[in-house]
C-alpha positions as CSV (number, residue, x, y, z in Angstrom):
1,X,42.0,-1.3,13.9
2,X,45.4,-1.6,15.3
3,X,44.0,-3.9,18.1
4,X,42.8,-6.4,15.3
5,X,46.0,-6.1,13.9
6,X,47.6,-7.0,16.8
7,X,45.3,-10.0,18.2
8,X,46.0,-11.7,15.0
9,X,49.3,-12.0,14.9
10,X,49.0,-13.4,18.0
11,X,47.0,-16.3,16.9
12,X,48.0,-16.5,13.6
13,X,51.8,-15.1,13.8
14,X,52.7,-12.0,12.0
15,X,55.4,-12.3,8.9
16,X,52.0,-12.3,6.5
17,X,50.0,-9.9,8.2
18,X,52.8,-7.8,8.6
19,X,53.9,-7.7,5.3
20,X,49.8,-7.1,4.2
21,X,49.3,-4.7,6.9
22,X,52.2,-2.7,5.1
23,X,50.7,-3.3,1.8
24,X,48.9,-0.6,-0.8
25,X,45.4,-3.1,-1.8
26,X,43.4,-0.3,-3.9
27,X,46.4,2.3,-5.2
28,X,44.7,5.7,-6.6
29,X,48.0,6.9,-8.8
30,X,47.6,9.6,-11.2
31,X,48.3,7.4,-14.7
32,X,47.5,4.0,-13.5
33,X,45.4,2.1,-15.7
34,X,43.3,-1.5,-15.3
35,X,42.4,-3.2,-18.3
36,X,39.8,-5.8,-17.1
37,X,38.3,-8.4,-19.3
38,X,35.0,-10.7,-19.1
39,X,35.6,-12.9,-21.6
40,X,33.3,-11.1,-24.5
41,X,33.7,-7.5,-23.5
42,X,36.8,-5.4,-22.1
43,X,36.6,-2.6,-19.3
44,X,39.0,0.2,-19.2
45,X,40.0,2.0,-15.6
46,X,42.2,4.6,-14.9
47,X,43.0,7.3,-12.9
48,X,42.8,10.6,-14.7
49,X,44.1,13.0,-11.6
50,X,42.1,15.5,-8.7
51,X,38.8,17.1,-9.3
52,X,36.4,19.0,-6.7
53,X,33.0,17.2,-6.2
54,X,31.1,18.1,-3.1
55,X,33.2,20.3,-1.5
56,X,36.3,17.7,-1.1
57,X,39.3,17.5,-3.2
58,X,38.7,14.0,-4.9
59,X,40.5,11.6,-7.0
60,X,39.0,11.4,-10.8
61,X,38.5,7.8,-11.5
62,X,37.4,6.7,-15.4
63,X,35.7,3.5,-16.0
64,X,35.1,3.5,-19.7
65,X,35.1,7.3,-19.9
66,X,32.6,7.6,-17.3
67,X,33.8,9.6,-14.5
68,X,33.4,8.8,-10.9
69,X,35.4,10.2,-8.1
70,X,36.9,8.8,-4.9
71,X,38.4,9.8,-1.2
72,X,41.5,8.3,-0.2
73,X,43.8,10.0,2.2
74,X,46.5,7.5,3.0
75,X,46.9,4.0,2.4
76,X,45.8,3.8,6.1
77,X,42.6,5.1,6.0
78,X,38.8,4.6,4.6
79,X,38.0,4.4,0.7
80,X,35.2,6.6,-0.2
81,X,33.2,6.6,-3.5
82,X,30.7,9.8,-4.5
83,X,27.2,7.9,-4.8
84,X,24.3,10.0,-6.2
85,X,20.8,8.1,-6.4
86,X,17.7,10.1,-8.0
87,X,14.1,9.7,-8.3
88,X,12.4,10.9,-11.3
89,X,9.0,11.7,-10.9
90,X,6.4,14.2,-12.8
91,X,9.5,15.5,-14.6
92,X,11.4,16.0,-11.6
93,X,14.0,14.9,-10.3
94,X,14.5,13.7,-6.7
95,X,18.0,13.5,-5.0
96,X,18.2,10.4,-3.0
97,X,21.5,10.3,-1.8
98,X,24.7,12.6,-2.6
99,X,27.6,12.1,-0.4
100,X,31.0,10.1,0.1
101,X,29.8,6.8,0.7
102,X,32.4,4.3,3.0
103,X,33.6,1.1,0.7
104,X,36.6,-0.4,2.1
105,X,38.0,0.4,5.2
106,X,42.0,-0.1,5.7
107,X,43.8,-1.6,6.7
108,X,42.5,-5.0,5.7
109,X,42.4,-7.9,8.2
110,X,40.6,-11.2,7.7
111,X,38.0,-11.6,9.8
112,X,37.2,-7.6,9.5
113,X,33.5,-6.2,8.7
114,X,32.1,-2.9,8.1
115,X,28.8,-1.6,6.8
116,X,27.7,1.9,5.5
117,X,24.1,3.0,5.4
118,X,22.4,5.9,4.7
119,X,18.5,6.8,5.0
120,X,16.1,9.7,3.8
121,X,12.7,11.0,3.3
122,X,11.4,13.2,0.2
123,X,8.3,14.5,-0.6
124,X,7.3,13.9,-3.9
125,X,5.1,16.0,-6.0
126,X,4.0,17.4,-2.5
127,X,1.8,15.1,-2.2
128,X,3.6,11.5,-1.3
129,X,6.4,10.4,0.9
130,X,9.4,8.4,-0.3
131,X,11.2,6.6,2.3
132,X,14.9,6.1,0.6
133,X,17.4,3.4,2.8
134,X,20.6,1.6,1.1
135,X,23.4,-0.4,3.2
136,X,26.4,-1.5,2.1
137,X,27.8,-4.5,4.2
138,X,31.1,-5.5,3.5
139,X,33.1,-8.7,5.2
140,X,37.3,-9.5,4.8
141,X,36.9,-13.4,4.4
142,X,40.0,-14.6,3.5
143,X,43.4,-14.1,2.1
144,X,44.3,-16.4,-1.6
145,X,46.5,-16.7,-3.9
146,X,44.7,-15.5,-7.7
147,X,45.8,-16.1,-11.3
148,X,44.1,-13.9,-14.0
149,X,45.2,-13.0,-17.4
150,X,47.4,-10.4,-16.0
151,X,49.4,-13.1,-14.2
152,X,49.5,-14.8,-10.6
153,X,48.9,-12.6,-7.3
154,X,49.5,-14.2,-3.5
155,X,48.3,-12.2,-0.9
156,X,44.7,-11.1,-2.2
157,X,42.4,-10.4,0.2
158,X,38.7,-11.7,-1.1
159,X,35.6,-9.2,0.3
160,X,32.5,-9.7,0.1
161,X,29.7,-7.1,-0.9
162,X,26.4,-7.3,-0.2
163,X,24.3,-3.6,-1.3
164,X,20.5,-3.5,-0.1
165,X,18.6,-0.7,-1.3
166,X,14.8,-0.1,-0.2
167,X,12.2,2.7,-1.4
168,X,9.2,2.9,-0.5
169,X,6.0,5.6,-1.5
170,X,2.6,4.8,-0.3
171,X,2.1,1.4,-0.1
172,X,4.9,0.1,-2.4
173,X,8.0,-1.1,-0.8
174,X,10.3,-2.4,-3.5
175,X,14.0,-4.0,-1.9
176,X,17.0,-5.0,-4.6
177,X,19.9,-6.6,-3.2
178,X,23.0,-7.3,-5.1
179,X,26.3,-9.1,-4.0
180,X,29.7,-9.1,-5.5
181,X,33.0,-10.7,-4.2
182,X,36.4,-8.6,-4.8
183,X,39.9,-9.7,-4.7
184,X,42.5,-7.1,-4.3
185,X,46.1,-7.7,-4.8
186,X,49.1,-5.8,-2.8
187,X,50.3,-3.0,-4.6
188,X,47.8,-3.9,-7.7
189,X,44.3,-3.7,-6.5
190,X,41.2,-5.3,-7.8
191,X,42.1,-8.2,-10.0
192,X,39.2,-10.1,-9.6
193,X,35.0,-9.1,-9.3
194,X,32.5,-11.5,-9.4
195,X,28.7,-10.9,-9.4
196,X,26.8,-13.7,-10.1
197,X,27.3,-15.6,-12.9
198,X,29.5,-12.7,-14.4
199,X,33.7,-12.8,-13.9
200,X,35.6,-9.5,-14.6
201,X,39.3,-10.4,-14.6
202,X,42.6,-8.5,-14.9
203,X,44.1,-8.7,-18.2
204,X,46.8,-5.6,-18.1
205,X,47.8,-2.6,-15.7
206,X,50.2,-0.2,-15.0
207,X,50.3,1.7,-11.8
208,X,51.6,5.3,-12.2
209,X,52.9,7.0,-15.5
């Protein structure tokens, strides 16, 4: 990571990598809350404090009361989100995945690319197989500058998500793939999601009490 660092400042020069490189893009502070808005409805995100889910110490993390919990060492190291995915079958249920799953890894650099996958078989009912598979490929494409309702951000770094999921029991293969472009701010994080048609923008935050 410090390589990549390094090569682009030599192409590119340094004084805006550097400052980047130096940067908090997705702050976890205890009492910071997002306020994001999609024109018609309004998400609510905040970070309520530690909790202990799967043996690690993680960060609580409410989006509309909802909880979901993250891994984040430093600012200079991987983002990881708990994923659990189930399949309910006979009236029982099947655990797909359960683990810290990798989403960003820092520090960002355009140009960067990463992917996450994870793969399993379960046997349903005793009787049929279930092949399980989801990859998360994530590419750093550029840096912009963003205006939302909560005002104008330079420096945002724009990823792009693309999530493929495949399951498969007997001869049914079913494959959903989603895609989503982030912009994270310095200092702010996310200000901007898209997915599809659909634009979730900052409206208000606070980071920290």
């Amino acid at each position: 990571m410090r390589r990549s660092i390094l090569l682009s400042c030599l192409v590119l020069g340094c004084s805006g990598l550097l400052f980047r490189s130096g940067q908090d893009y997705y702050p976890l502070v205890r009492g910071s809350l997002w306020k994001y808005s999609d024109g018609l409805d309004t998400v609510y995100v905040e970070v309520a404090g530690d909790s202990l889910v799967g043996g690690r110490n993680a960060i609580l993390v409410n989006t509309d009361f909802a909880p979901g919990f993250w891994l984040k060492d430093t600012p200079e190291a991987d983002v990881r989100r708990w994923v659990r995915h189930t399949y309910q079958r006979g009236g029982t249920e099947y655990v797909l995945e359960e683990r810290y799953a990798l989403v960003y890894l820092l520090p960002l650099v355009t140009g960067n690319a990463w992917y996450d996958e994870y793969a399993d078989t379960v046997v349903v009912l005793g009787v049929d197989t279930l092949r399980y598979r989801r990859r998360l490929e994530v590419h750093v494409a550029d840096v912009e500058a963003v205006t939302v309702p909560a005002g104008g951000f330079d420096d945002c770094y724009r990823i792009e998500f693309t999530e493929t999921v495949e399951t498969a029991i007997a001869d049914s293969l079913a494959t959903v793939t989603t895609n989503h472009t982030e912009w994270l701010a310095p200092g702010v994080g996310l200000v901007r999601r898209r997915t599809g048609d659909t634009e979730l923008e900052l409206a208000e935050y606070r980071i920290g009490f």
